[in-house]
C-alpha positions as CSV (number, residue, x, y, z in Angstrom):
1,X,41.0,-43.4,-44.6
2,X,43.9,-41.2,-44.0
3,X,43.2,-37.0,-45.6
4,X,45.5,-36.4,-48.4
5,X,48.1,-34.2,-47.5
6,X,48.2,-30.4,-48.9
7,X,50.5,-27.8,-48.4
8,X,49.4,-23.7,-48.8
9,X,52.9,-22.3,-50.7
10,X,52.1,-18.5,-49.3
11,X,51.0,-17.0,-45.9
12,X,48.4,-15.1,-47.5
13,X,44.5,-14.6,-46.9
14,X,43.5,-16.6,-50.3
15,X,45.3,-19.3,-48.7
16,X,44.2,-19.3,-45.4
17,X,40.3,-19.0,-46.8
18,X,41.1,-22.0,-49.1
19,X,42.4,-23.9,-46.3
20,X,39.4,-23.6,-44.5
21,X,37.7,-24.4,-47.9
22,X,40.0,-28.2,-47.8
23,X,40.7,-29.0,-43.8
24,X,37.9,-31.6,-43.1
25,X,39.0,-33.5,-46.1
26,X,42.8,-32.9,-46.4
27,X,45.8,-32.3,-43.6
28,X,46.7,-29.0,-44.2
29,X,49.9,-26.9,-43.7
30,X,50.8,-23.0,-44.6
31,X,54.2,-22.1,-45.8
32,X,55.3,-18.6,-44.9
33,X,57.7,-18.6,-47.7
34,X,59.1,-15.1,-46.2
35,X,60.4,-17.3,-43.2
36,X,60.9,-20.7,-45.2
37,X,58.9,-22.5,-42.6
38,X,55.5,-24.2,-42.0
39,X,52.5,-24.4,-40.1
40,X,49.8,-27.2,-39.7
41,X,45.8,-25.8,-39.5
42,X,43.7,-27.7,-38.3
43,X,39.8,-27.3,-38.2
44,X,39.6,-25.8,-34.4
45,X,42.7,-23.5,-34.6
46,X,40.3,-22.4,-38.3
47,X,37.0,-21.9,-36.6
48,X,38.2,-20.2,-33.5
49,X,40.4,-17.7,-36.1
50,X,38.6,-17.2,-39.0
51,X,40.6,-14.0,-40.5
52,X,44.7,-14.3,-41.0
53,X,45.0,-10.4,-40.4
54,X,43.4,-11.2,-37.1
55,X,45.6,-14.0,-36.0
56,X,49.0,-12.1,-37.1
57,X,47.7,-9.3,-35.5
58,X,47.3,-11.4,-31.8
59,X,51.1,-12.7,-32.4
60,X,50.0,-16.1,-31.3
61,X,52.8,-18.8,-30.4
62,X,52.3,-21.3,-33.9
63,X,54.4,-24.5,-34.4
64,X,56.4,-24.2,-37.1
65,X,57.9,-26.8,-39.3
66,X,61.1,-27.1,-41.7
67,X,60.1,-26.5,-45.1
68,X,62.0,-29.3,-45.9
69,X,60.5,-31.8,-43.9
70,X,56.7,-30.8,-45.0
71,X,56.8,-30.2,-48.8
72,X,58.5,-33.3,-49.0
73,X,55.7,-34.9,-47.7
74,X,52.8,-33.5,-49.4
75,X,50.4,-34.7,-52.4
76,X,49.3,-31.3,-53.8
77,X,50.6,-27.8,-53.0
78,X,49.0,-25.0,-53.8
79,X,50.9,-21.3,-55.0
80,X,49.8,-18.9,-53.0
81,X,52.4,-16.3,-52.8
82,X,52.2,-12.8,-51.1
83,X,53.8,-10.3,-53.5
84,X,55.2,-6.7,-52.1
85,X,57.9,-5.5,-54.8
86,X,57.1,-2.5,-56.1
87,X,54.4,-2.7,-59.0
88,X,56.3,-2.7,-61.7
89,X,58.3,-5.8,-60.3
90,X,55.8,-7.8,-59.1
91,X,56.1,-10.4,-61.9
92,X,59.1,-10.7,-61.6
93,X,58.9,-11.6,-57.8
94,X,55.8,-13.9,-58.9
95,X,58.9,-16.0,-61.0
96,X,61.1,-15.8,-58.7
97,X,58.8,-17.1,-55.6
98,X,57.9,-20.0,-58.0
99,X,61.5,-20.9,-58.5
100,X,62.3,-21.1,-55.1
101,X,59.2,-23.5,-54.5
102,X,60.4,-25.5,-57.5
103,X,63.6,-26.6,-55.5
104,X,61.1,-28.9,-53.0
105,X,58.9,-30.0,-55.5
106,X,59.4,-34.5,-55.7
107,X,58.4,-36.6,-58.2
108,X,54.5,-37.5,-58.2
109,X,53.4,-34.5,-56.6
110,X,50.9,-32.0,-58.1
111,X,51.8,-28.8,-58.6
112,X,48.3,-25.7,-58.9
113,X,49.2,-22.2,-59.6
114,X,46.6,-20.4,-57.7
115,X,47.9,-16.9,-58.9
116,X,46.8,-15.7,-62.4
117,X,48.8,-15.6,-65.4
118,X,48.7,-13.9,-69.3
119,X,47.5,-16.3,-72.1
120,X,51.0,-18.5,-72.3
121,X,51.9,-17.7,-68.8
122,X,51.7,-20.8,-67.6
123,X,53.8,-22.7,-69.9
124,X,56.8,-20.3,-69.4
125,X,55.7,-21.8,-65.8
126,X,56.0,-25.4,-66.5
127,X,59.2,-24.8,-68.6
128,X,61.0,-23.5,-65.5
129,X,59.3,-26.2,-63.2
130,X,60.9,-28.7,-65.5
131,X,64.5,-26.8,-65.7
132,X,64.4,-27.1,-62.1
133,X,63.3,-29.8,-60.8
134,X,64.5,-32.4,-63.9
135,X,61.2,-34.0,-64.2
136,X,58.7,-33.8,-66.5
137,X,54.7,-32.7,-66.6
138,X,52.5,-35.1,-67.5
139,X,54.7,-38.5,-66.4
140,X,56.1,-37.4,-63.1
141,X,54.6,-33.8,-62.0
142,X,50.7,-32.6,-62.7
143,X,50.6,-29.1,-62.7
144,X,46.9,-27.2,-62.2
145,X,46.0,-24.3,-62.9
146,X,43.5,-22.5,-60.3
147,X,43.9,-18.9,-60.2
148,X,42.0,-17.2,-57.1
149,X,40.3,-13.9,-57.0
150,X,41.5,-11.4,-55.1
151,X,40.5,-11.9,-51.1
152,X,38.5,-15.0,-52.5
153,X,39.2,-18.8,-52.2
154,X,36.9,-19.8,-55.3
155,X,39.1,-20.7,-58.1
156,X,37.7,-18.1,-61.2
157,X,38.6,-21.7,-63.3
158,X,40.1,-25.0,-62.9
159,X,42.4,-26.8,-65.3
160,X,45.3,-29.3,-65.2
161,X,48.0,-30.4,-67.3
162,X,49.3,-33.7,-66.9
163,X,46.5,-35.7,-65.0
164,X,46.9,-38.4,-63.0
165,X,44.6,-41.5,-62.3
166,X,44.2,-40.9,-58.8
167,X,44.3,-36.6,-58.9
168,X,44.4,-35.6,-55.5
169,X,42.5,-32.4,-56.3
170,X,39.5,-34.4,-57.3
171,X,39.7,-35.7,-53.9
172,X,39.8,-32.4,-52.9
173,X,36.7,-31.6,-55.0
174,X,38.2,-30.0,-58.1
175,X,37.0,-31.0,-61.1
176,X,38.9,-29.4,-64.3
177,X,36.2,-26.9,-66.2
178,X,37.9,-25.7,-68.8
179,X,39.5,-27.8,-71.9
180,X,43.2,-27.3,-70.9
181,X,45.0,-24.5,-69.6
182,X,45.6,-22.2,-72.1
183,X,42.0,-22.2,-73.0
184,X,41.8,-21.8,-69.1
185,X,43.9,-18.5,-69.0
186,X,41.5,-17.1,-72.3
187,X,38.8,-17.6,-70.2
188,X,40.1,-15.8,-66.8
189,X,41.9,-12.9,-68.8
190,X,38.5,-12.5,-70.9
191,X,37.0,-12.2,-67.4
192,X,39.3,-9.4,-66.5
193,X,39.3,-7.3,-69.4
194,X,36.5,-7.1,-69.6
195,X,35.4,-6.0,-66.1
196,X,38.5,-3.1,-66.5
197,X,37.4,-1.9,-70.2
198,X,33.8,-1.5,-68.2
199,X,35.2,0.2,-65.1
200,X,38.0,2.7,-67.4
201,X,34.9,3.5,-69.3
202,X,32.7,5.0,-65.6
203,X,36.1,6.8,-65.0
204,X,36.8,8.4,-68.2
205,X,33.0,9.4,-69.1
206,X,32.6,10.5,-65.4
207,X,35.7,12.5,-65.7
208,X,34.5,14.1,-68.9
209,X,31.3,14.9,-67.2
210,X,33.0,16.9,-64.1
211,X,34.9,18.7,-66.4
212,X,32.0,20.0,-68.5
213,X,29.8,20.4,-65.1
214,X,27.4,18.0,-66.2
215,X,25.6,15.2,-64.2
216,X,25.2,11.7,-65.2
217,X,23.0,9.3,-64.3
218,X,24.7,5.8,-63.2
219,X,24.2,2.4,-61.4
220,X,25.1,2.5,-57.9
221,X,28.9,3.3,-57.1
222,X,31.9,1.3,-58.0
223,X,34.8,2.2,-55.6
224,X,38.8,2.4,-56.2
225,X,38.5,-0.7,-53.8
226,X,36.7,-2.5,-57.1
227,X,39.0,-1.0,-59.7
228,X,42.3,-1.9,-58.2
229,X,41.8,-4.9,-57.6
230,X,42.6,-6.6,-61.1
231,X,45.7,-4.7,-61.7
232,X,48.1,-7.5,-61.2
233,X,46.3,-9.3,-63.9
234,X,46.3,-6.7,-66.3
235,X,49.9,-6.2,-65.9
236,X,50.4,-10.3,-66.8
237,X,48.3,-9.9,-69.5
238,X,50.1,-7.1,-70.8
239,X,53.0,-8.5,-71.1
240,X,51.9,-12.1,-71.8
241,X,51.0,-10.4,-75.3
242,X,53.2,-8.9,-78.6
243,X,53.5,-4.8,-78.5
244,X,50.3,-4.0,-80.9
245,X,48.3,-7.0,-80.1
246,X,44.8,-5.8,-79.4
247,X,44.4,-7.4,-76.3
248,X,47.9,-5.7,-74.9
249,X,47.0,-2.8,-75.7
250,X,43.1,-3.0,-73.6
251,X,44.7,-4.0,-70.7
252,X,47.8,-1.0,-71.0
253,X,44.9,1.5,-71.7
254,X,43.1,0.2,-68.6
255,X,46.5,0.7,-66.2
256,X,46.8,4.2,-67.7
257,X,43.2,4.9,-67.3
258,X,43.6,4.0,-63.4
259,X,47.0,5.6,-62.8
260,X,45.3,9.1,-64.4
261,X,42.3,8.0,-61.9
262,X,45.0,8.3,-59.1
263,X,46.0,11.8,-60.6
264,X,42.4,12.5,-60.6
265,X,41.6,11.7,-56.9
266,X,44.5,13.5,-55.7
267,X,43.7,16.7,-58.0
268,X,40.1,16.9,-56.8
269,X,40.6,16.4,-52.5
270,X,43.5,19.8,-53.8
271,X,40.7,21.4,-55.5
272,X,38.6,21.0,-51.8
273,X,41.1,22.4,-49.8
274,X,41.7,25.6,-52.6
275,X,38.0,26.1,-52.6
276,X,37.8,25.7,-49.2
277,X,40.8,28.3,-48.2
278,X,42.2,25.3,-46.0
279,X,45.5,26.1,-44.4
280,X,47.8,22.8,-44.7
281,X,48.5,23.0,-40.7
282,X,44.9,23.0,-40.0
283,X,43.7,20.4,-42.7
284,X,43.8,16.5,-41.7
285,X,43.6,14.3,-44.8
286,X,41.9,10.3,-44.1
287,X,42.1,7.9,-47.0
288,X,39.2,5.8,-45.2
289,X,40.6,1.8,-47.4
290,X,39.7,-1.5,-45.2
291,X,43.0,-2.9,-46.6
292,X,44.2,-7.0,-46.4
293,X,47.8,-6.9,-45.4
294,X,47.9,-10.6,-45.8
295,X,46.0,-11.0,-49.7
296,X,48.2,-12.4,-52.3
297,X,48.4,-9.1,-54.5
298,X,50.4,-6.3,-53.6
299,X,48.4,-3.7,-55.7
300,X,45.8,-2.2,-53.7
301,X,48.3,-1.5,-50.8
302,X,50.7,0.4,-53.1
303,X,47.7,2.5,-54.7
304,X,47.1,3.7,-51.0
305,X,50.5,4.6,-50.3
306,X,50.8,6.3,-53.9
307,X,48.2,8.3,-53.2
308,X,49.2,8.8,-49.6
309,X,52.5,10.0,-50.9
310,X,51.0,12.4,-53.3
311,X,48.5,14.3,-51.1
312,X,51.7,14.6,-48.1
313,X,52.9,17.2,-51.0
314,X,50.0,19.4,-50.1
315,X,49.0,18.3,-46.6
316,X,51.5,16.4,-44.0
317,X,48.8,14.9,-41.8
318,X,47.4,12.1,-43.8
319,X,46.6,8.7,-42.5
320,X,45.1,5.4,-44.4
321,X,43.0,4.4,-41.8
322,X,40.3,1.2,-41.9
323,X,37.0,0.8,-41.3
324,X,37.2,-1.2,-37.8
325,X,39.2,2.0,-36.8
326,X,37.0,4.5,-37.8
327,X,33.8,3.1,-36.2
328,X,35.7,4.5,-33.0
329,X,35.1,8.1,-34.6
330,X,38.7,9.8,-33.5
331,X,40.8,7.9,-35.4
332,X,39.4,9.5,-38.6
333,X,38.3,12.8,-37.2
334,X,40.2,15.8,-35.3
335,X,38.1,18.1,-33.6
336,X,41.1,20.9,-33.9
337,X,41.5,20.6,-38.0
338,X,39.3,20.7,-41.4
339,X,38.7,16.7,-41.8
340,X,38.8,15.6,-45.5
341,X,38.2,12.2,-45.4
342,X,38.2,9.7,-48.9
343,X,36.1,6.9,-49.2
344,X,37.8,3.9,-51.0
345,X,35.1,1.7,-50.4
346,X,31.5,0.4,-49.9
347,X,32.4,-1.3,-47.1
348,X,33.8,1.8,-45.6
349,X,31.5,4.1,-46.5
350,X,29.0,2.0,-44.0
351,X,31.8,2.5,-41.3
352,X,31.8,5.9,-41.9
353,X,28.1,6.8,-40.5
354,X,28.4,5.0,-37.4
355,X,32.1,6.9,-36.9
356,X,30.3,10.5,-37.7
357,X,27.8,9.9,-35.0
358,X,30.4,10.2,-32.4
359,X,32.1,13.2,-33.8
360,X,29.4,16.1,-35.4
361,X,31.5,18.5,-34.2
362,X,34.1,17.7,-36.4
363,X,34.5,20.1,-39.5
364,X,34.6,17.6,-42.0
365,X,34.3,17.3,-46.5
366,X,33.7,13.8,-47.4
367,X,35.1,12.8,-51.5
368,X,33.8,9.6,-52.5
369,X,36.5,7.5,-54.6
370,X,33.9,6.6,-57.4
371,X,33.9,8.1,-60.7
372,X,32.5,10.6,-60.2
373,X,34.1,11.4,-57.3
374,X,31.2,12.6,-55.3
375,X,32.0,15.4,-52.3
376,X,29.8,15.9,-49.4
């Protein structure tokens, strides 16, 4: 029996995970909608080059296909787009991405939306799908709904509009999980709120703490890795939602709570080099973030170079450097300067001892980017 034919809308790491996920039961192809061309994976080229960051990095020589020639092909393609407009655009790069998909989609094909919307999001979706292409969901398009987590190829929940008798996503081994998809986007943006009321409320009681000199006793650390990563959604289901709506106005207190966590990050590594009596020329700032250059959401890139940005105002040497890099020790420290290195995450933080081995003679302050923004 011939695989069903899939196509990954979105050179991003989601995507590449899920095709893993699908290649021994579907012929898989990646669109790198930058470049408007496509790729087929298959399962050797996967299990020899498990990590996208890894194979862009190597520059390998990949066959690429008109975009024409495969979309027009395929049963089910999946939206997996990589946003990079500045944050405050990056729904409006979301629509636009989809638009452009929306000139290959072809009658019987199912369309999933893999990135997460606001409650209603995804029937401003489907009203554009059907402007554009002319057909209509439900008779000759299905569209899904299957938003991924960030760096994660698990969809959070499965639903579909429009279902046909022979889906090819329960080929694919999708079942739908939730009752349809607006009761699917409830269910994600509950998810997500949630987790963001929980970590505003570490960051504004630790902050409260620090200023009155007190100490409080918490589970183990959350990082700014873990807090940044559900911005995008909060900024969909912002402005999914009426001005004064209660749950508009959670997830705008959340973003605020996190961009003053920024302010706070960048006003305690000053307070470390004041306290220290650290000249600028002699000071070397690290923000220690294993970044993904290749996931879907933009966010946790732009909150590094924000706070990058901010710090140069004090300091001119600062790097954003990753975890693989610092295991080498140098790339973090300088034996001739006052090291202050943040920690953005857990993973990085257990880089961090093997990289200090190699360099003890380094003067160095370590800030943890928790809540309580722990220095060493």
């Amino acid at each position: 029996m011939p695989k069903i034919k899939v196509a990954m809308y979105g050179l991003t790491s989601e995507a590449y995970k899920l095709a893993a996920d699908l290649v021994d039961r579907a012929q898989v192809t990646i669109v790198d909608e930058t470049l408007q061309m496509a790729m087929d994976i298959d399962p050797a080229f996967l299990k020899k080059n498990p990590n996208l960051q890894e194979v862009m990095a190597a520059e390998p020589l990949l066959s690429f296909k008109p975009l024409e020639q495969v979309l027009g092909d395929v049963e089910a393609i999946f939206f997996t787009p990589k946003l990079r407009r500045p944050s405050d655009e990056t729904l409006i790069e979301a629509g636009s991405k989809l638009r452009d998909l929306a000139k290959y989609l072809s009658k019987g094909v199912t369309l999933v939306n893999s990135l997460p919307t606001g409650p209603g999001g995804n029937s401003e979706n489907i009203m554009m799908v059907e402007k554009q292409t002319g057909l209509q969901i439900g008779t000759s398009l299905t569209y899904s709904y299957m938003p991924l987590r960030p760096r994660d190829s698990k969809p959070a929940v499965i639903s579909t509009a429009g279902v046909q008798d022979k889906s090819p996503l329960q080929a694919l081994g999708f079942s739908p999980n939730s009752q349809n998809v607006f009761s699917a986007e409830l269910e994600y943006a509950s998810s997500v709120v949630g987790a963001a009321v929980a970590s505003i409320t570490e960051i504004e009681m630790a902050r409260r703490a620090r200023e009155a000199k007190v100490t409080l006793q918490r589970s183990p650390d959350v990082y700014i890795d873990e807090f940044s990563k559900y911005l995008y959604e909060l900024k969909a289901i912002q402005s999914s939602e009426e001005t004064g709506e209660s749950i508009a106005y959670l997830a705008g207190a959340a973003l605020k709570s996190f961009d003053n966590y920024i302010r706070y990050v960048v006003d305690e590594t000053r307070e470390v080099i004041k306290e220290k009596q650290l000249k600028a020329s002699r000071t070397k700032i690290s923000l220690l973030w294993s970044l993904d250059r290749y996931e879907m959401r933009g966010e946790r890139l732009q909150v590094a170079d924000n706070i990058q940005q901010r710090l140069r105002d004090y300091v001119t040497d600062v790097d954003v450097v990753s975890g693989s890099k610092a295991r080498s020790g140098p790339e973090v420290f300088d034996p001739m300067k006052h090291n202050v290195v943040i920690v953005c995450s857990k993973e990085d933080q257990d880089s961090l001892k093997s990289s200090r081995k190699g360099s003890r003679n380094a003067e160095t302050t370590l800030i943890s980017a928790t809540p309580n923004l722990r220095k060493e």
